[in-house]
C-alpha positions, 0 to 999 in steps of 0.5 A, spaced: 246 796 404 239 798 400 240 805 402 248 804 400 246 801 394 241 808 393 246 812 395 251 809 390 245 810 384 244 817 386 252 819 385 253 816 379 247 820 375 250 827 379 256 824 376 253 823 368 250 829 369 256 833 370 260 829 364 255 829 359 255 838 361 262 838 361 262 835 354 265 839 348 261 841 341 266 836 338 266 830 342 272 826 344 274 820 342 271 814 347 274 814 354 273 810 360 272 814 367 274 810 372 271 812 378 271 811 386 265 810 391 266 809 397 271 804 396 267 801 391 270 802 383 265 804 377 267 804 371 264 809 367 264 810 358 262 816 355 262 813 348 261 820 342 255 820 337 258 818 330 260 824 326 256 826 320 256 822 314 261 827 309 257 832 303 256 827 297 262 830 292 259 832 284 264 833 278 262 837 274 265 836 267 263 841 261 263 839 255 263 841 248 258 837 244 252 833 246 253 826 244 249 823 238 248 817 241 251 812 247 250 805 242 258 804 240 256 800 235 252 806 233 256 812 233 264 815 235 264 822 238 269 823 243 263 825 247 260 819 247 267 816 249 267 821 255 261 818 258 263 812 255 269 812 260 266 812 265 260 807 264 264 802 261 271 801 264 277 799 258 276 793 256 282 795 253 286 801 254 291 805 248 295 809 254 302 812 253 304 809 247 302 802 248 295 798 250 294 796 256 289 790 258 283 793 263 279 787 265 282 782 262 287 778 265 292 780 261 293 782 253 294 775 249 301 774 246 305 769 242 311 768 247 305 765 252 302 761 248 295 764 249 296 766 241 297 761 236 299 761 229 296 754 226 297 751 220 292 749 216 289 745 210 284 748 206 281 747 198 278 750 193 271 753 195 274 755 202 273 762 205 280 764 205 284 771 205 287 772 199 294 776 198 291 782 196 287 782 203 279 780 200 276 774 203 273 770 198 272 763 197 278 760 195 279 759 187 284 757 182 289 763 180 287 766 186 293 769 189 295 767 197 300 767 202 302 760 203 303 757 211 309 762 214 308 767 208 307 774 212 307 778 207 306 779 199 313 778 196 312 771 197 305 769 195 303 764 190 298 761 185 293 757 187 292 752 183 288 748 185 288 741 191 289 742 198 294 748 200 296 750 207 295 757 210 297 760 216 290 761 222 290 765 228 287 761 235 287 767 240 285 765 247 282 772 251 281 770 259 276 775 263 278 778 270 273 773 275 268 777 279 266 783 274 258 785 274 254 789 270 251 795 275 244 791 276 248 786 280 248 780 274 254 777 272 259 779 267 261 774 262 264 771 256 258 770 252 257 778 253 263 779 248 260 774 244 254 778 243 257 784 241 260 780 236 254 778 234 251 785 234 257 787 230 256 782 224 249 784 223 247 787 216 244 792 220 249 794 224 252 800 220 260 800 223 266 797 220 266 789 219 273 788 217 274 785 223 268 779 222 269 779 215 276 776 217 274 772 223 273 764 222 269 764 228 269 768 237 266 763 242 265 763 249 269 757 252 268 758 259 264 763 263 271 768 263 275 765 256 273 767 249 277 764 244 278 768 237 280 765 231 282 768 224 279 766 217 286 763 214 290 766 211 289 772 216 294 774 220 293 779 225 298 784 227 294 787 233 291 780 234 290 782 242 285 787 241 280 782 238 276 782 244 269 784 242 267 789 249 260 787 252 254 788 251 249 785 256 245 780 253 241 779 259 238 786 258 238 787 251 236 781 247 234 776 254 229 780 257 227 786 252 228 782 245 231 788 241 235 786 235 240 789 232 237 794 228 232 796 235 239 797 238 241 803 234 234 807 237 233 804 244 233 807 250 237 802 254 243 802 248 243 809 246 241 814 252 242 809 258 246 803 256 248 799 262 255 797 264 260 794 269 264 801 270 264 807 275 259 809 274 250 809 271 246 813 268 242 817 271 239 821 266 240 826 260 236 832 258 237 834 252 240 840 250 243 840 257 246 836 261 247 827 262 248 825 269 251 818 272 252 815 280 256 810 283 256 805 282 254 799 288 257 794 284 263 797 281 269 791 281 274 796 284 270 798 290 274 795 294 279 800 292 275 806 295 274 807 288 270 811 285 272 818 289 266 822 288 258 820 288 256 823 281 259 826 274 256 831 271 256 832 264 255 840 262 254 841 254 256 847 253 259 849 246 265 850 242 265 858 245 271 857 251 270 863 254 264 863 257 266 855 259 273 858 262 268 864 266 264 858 268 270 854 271 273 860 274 266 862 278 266 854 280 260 852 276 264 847 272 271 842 274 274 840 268 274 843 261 275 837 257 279 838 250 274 839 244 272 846 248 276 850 243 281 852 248 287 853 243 285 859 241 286 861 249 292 858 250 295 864 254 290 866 257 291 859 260 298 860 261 296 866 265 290 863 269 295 857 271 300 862 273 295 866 278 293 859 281 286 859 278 285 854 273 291 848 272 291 848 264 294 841 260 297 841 254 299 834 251 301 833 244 299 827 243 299 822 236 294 826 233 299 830 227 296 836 222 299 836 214 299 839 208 298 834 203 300 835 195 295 833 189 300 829 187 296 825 181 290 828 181 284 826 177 285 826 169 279 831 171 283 837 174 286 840 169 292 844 173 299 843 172 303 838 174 307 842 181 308 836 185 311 831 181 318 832 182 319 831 190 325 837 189 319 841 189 315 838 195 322 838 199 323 845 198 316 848 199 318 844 207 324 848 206 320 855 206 313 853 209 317 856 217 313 850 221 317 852 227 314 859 227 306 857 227 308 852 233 311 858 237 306 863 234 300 859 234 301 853 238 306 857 244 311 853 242 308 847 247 307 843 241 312 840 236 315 839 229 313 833 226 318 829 220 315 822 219 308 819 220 309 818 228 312 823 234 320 822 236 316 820 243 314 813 239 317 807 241 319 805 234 321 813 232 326 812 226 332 817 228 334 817 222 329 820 219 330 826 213 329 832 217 328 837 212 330 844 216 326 851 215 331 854 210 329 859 205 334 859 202 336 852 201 329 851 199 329 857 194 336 854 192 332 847 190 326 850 186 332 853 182 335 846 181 327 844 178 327 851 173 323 854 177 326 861 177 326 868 180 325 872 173 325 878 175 329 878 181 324 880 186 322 874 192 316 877 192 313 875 186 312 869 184 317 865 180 315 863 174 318 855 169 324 855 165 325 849 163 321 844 168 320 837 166 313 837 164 310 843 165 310 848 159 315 855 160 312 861 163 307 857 168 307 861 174 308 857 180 301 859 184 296 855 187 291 854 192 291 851 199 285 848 202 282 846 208 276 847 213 273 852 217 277 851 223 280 857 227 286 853 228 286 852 220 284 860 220 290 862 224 295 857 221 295 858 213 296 865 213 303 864 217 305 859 212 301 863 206 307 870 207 313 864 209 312 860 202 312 868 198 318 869 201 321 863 197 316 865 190 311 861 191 305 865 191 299 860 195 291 863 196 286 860 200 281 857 201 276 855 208 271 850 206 266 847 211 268 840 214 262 836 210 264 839 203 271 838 204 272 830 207 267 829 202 268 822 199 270 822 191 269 823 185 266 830 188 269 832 194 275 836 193 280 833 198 279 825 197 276 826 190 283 828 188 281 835 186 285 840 190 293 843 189 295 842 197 290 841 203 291 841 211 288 836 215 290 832 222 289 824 222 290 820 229 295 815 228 294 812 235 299 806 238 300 803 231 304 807 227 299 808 221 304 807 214 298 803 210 295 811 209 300 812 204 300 805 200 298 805 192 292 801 195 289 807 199 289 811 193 282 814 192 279 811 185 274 807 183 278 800 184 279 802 190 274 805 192 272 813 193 273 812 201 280 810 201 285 814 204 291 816 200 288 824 198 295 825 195 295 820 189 302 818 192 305 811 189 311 808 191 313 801 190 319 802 196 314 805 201 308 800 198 313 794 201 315 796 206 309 798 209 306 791 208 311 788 210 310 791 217 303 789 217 304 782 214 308 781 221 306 781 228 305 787 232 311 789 236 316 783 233 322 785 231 320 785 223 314 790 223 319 795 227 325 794 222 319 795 218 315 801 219 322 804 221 324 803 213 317 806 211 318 812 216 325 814 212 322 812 205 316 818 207 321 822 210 324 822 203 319 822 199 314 826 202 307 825 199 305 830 205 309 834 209 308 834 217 307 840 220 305 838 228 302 835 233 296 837 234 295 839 242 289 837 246 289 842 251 283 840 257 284 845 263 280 843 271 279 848 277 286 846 283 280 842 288 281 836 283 286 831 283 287 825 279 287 828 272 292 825 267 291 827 260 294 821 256 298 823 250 294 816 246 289 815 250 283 818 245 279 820 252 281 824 257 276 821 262 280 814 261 283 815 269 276 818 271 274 812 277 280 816 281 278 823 279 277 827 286 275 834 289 280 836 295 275 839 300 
């Protein structure tokens, strides 16, 4: 038996040797090899070495600026948004028209009863919100909205005793398991702690939100619970949930206060956050680099799909950042790179296959606004008094030739303060056509004539109310620098001459012409007409045109509404739909009221929506531009390169 057994041994080793020789580069999976010995069955198993681990995956992402600063409380570049997506995950998120919970469980509704509009007592020296939308200690002959009075028309005087007003109880529940990238749990009382940032004086961003919250408490370690002074109904209510900040790190353990917070390293250049990614470094001037991140709470999903995202600063010149990505040294073009001044090159790069371009128009919308009642200062003639002459000038600007020429025609003709893909679109708009002829035909109406016959001459007064006969019809249009802006106002500049309205121009640097009045030009309420583009977002933005955002001493010289517009039909229907909740059927027959009051009047006449133009190699997937979502990064846990 001993020999046999040695015998047996011997095989086997001559047997291994053979296999192991036979065996592929490329090993076959495990595989048992019965064999049989002189009547006695060996089982053997060759099991293959494991395959070698995959090439870390990097995303390259060139953008145009560097950002000012990561501290959100400290700055609002989209740049800072791009890194911000990607550190910090929502906490909510604006996308297609709608907002869209992240890490909360859901967003808060009435109809649930995680929002509550309670009635409470209050009496003289309370903190209250008045009609008139100031937080004040309450007063006898102050003006309030009594409980159930959601807008102006029903306010009353106060004239003293107690009186009831309405309060907003709002109750926010986070998801369960969130952690920050050191492994430290998420919590309620993080959100706390930004609340408290945000309220600090020395914090410089907008307090109208805290101004106008009673108080925002931690009830448990996932639940925070808003609630409004009284008297304040929130329209947007569900988006009171303040984004975290850790407090374990920022104040626990290194102490920083709110003013340190604007300079610090750990809030400005390297925050911490429970996103898909953690800084790794920024060199400045250059490049800001992230990892994945361990702790991500959706690692289970196998997300995030690369090991790391490159942020490259590469300016506002495309040609070199489209050479780069087309050598591969980059895999998104994100959309401040100045890509609209390259749209067919675009569209011939897609058509090769080497590039994939993205044109969305999204919410943010170009117009020419109209110095209605400019200050007492700015001597001119009164043009734009009479809304016949604002609607003719639509009628002859020819706004579907700049979106074809300029914008090669992905883009679209605006007629209201909101984009017909809107949900709360008002169809029946006032739409006014490119027509010359019936916009020459109404300047006729107003006594603006062609005295000499010739279309190419500017018409001159006959008869126009408040303006004295002889007066020519010339004036300047203005705006910024921007090539965009360069491109378009000659295009409308030969369509208005058509009609007999002779326009010149002027381009003036961004600071000098959003200036704050008295001095700056555009809202010191200086300028004939001017072009710019505001974000409306999810919420239609009605209020930028109510007598009470007219640049002024009463209302301030950063208020809004550059056109000195004033009207008490659009006034209350605006305010209407703000007094109610947002989405509820009152704000939409609301808004929709204002938009065909706009459409009529025409403080400003809409020119287009703005394309926000991004461009990334084929290899990359999971890229989605948003057409409300500010960044394009908002989906960038699922960004991946195809190998």
């Amino acid at each position: 038996m001993h020999h046999k057994r040695i015998m047996m041994v011997a095989s086997l080793l001559v047997l291994a040797s053979l296999l192991l020789t036979a065996c592929p580069a490329q090993p076959p999976p495990t595989a048992e090899v019965v064999v049989t010995i002189q009547k006695e069955t060996v089982i053997v198993t060759a099991t293959p070495p494991p395959p070698p681990p995959a090439e870390p995956k990097t995303l390259v992402i060139c953008q145009a600026q560097e950002p000012d600063t990561l501290y959100g409380y400290g700055g609002s570049m989209l740049a800072a948004s791009h890194v911000l997506q990607a550190v910090k995950d929502g906490p909510v998120d604006g996308r297609t028209y709608d907002f869209q919970a992240v890490i909360l469980e859901k967003l808060p509704n009435v109809d649930d009863g995680d929002a509550v509009i309670n009635v409470v007592k209050v009496q003289e020296g309370d903190k209250v919100r008045n009609a008139a939308d100031e937080v004040v200690e309450l007063a006898a002959g102050m003006s309030v909205q009594p409980a159930g009075c959601l807008t102006g028309d029903c306010a009353v005087t106060y004239e003293g005793g107690e009186i009831e007003l309405d309060q907003m109880v709002v109750t926010f529940k986070m998801l369960a398991g969130l952690t920050w990238s050191d492994g430290e749990p998420l919590t309620a009382d993080d959100s706390v702690y930004s609340y408290e940032l945000l309220g600090d004086p020395d914090t410089p961003a907008a307090k109208y939100g805290v101004e106008r919250t009673a108080s925002y408490v931690a009830k448990d370690d996932l639940t925070t619970e808003w609630t409004s002074v009284p008297g304040f109904v929130d329209a947007t209510y569900f988006l009171n949930f303040y984004t975290p900040y850790p407090r374990h790190q920022l104040q626990e353990q290194l102490g920083y206060t709110a003013a340190d917070l604007l300079e610090a390293e750990e809030s400005s250049r390297m925050p911490m956050g429970w996103g898909a990614f953690v800084m790794k470094e920024w060199v400045a001037g250059d490049h800001i680099t992230l990892e994945k991140n361990e702790n991500y709470y959706r690692a289970s999903e196998g997300l995030p799909k690369v090991d790391s995202v490159v942020f490259r600063f590469t300016g506002t010149d495309p040609n070199p950042v489209i050479a780069a990505a087309l050598a591969g040294e980059c895999d998104i073009i994100e959309q401040t790179s100045g890509l609209d001044s390259q749209g067919q090159l675009l569209v011939e790069l897609e058509a090769a296959g080497q590039l994939v371009p993205t044109f969305v128009t999204g919410t943010v919308w170009e117009h020419v606004d109209f110095g209605i009642d400019p200050v007492e200062s700015y001597d001119r003639p009164d043009f734009f008094q009479d809304v016949r002459t604002r609607q003719a000038f639509a009628m002859c600007l020819g706004r579907q030739s700049v979106v074809d020429a300029v914008l090669f025609g992905r883009s679209k003709v605006m007629h209201t303060f909101i984009p017909d893909e809107h949900p709360m679109y008002n169809p029946d708009v006032t739409v006014w056509p490119d027509d010359p002829a019936a916009g020459m035909a109404l300047l006729d109406e107003v006594g603006w004539k062609d005295a000499d016959g010739d279309p190419a001459t500017p018409r001159v007064s006959e008869g126009v109310e408040g303006i004295p006969d002889g007066t020519v019809l010339s004036f300047k249009w203005q705006s910024t620098t921007a090539q965009l802006r360069r491109t378009y106002m000659p295009i409308y500049q030969q369509n208005l001459a058509e009609c007999g309205i002779e326009i010149s121009l002027e381009n003036l640097p961004a600071a000098q012409y959003f200036a704050d009045g008295p001095e700056g030009p555009l809202f010191g309420r200086q300028f004939d007409v001017g072009s710019f583009a505001w974000l409306t977002g999810v919420a239609p933005g009605c209020d930028l045109y109510i007598t009470a955002q007219i640049p002024n001493e009463e209302h301030g010289w950063g208020a809004q509404n550059d056109p000195g517009f004033s009207s008490e039909e659009y006034d209350a229907a605006c305010t209407t739909a703000l007094g109610n909740l947002f989405g509820s059927e009152q704000y939409v027959a609301s808004m929709k009221e204002a938009q065909k009051i706009f459409s009529d009047q025409l403080p400003v006449v809409p020119l287009f929506l703005r394309l926000k133009i991004a461009a990334y190699r084929p290899e990359v997937t999971g890229f989605i531009m948003d057409p409300t979502e500010n960044s394009e990064m908002w989906n960038i846990e699922n960004f991946d390169l195809s190998q």
